[in-house]
N, C-alpha and C positions, 0 to 999 in steps of 0.2 A: 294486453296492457299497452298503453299508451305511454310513447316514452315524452319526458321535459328534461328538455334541454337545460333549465337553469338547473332542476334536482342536480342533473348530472355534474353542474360544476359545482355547486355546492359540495357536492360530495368529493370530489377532487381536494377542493380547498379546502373544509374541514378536516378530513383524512391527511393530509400531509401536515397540514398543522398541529393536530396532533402529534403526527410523530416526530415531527420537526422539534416542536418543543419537549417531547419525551426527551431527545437527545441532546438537547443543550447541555447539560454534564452527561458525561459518559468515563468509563474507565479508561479508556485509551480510544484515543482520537488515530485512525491511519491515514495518512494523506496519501493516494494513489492509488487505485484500486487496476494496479497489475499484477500479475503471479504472486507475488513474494507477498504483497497488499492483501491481497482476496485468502491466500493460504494461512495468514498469521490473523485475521479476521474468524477462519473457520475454528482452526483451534484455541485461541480468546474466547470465543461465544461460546464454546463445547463448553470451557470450563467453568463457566457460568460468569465471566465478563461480558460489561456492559460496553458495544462495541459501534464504533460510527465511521465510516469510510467515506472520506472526501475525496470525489475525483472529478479533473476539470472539466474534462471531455461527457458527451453524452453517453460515450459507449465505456463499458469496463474491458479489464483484459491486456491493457498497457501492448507492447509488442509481441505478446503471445499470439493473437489474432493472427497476424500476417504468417506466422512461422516462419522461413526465410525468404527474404524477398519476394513476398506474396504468395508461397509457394504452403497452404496452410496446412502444413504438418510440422512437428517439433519434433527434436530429439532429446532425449536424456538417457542420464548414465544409469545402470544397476541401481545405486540409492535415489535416487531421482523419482526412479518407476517405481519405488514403495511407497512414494508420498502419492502417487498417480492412483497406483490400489486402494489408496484408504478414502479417493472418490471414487470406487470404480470405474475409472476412466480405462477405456482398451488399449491396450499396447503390443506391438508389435516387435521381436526382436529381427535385428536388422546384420547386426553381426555380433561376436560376442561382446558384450560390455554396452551396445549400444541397441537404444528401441526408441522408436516413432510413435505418434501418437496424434490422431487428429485433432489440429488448433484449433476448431472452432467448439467441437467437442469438449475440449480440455478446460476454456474460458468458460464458457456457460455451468458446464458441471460444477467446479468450484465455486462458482460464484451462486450457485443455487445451495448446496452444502452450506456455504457460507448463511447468506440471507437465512435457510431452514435452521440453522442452530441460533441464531437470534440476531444477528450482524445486519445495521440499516446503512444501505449505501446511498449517499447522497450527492447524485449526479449533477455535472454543470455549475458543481461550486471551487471556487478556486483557493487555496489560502492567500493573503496578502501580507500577514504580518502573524508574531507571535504574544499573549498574554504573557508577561514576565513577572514573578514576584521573590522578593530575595534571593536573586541570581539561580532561578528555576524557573522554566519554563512550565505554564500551568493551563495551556491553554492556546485555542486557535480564535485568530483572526479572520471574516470570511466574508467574501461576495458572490454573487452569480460570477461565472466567467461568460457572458454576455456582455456586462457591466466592464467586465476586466477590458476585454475585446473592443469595445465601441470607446474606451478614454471615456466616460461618463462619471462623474465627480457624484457618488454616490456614497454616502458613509455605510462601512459595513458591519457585521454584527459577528457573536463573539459564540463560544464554544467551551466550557470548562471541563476539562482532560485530568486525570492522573498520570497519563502517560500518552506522550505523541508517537509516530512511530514515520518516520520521513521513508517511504516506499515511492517515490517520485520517480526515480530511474536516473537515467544520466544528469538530471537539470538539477539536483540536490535543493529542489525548491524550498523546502524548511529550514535546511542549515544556511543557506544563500542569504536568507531573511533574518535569522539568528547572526552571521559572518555580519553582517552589514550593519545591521540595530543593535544588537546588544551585546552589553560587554560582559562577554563571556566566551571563555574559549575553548575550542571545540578538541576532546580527545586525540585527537591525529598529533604526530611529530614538528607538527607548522602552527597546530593551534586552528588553524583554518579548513576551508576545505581543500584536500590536494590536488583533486580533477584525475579526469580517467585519461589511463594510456591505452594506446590502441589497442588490440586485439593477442589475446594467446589466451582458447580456451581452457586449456588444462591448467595455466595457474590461476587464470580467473575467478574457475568453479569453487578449487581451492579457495580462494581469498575470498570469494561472497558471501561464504560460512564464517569463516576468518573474522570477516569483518565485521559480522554482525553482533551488532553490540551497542550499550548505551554511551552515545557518544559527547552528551552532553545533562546536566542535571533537569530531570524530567522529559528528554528527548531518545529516544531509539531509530537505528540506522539499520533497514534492511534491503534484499533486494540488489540490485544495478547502482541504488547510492550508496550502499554500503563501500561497493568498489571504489568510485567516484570518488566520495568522501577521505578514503584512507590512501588515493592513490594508485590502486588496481589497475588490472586492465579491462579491458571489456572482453565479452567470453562468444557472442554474434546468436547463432538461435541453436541455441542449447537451454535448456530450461532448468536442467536438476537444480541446480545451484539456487536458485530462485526460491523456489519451492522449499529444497531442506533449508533455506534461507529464512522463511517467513513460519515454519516452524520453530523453525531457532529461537526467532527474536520472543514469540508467543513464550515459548517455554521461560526465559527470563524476565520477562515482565511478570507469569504468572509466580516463578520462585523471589523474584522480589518481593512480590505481593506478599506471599506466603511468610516473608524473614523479616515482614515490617511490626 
């Protein structure tokens, strides 16, 4: 067979438009597709939500990738490694309480879980603003981040959600957007967002569960912004947290869902 090169992009262009526009409503909209992103995306899709994960960068995988300072393995704790198991991802204990587990390994795996139960991630788009309707957030605002990157005055197009779920990591990209445009104030003790303190992982891990939670009407906070958001600390390349993190938040969208 003789290949043509237009077939081929035709079939690009077709094929993503389709799914593109499959997704413009979706049950819950994730913005970030790192650990806590890609894990609350696989359990959503399980349960038969209709699931769309916006991340800016080309590649998924948020800080998981690099494991610590390039160094690509991760660690997590005993409950960490049962979320690990239920991708069969390998792990190794290391001493008690703690096990390794190869980062590149660990990113792809979930995110194929993910995608295989029915999760469309859609790479290279960035949020810029949010859809608000009587003081609920109902919806994502979206460009290329190409677009974002080069300052190019391009209007951008819209996304209708049930439920947002801000997995950004330290940058609290959603509620930063929310904090600034709309009036509406965000769960936390300040109303705002409180910003991360340095480092101590053992109450970090603690608080990234802690913190996960709906932090605003129609908005969910998991992840790295969970900490961010309520004030945390940051916890460095340790991952459990994340992960029983992005279970978490799945699990309360789906029992909201269920109590509506």
């Amino acid at each position: 067979m003789e290949l043509n090169e237009i077939t081929i992009t035709k079939a690009i262009i077709e094929r993503f438009s389709q799914k593109f526009l499959e997704y413009t409503e979706v049950d819950v909209a994730i913005v970030g597709a790192g650990p806590s992103g890609l894990t609350a995306a696989y359990f959503l899709a399980k349960a038969g939500k209709k699931v769309a994960i916006f991340e800016r960068k080309l590649s998924v995988g948020g800080g998981m990738w690099g494991g610590g300072m390039m160094f690509n393995e991760i660690v997590v704790q005993e409950e960490g490694k049962e979320i690990l198991d239920v991708f069969n991802i390998n792990t190794k204990e290391y001493q008690p309480g703690y096990y390794t587990a190869d980062a590149v390994e660990s990113v792809t795996t979930i995110c194929s879980y993910a995608t295989k139960a029915g999760a469309k991630v859609f790479n290279c788009m960035s949020v810029e603003d949010v859809m608000i309707r009587e003081n609920c957030v109902t919806g994502l605002v979206i460009t290329w981040s190409p677009v974002e990157t080069a300052g190019l005055h391009v209007d951008p197009l819209t996304i209708r959600a049930g439920n947002v779920v801000d997995t950004t990591g330290h940058a609290n990209e959603v509620l930063r957007v929310i904090e600034r445009k709309a009036d509406m104030k965000l769960n936390t003790e300040t109303g705002k967002v409180m910003g991360e303190r340095s480092l101590w992982a053992d109450k970090a891990e603690k608080l990234t569960i802690e913190n996960t939670k709906k932090i605003c009407p129609g908005v969910f906070v998991a992840g790295m912004s969970a900490n961010a958001a309520f004030g945390g600390p940051r916890m460095g390349p340790i991952f459990g947290g994340m992960l029983l993190s992005g279970k978490k938040v799945a699990e309360l969208i789906i029992a909201e869902d269920r109590n509506k």
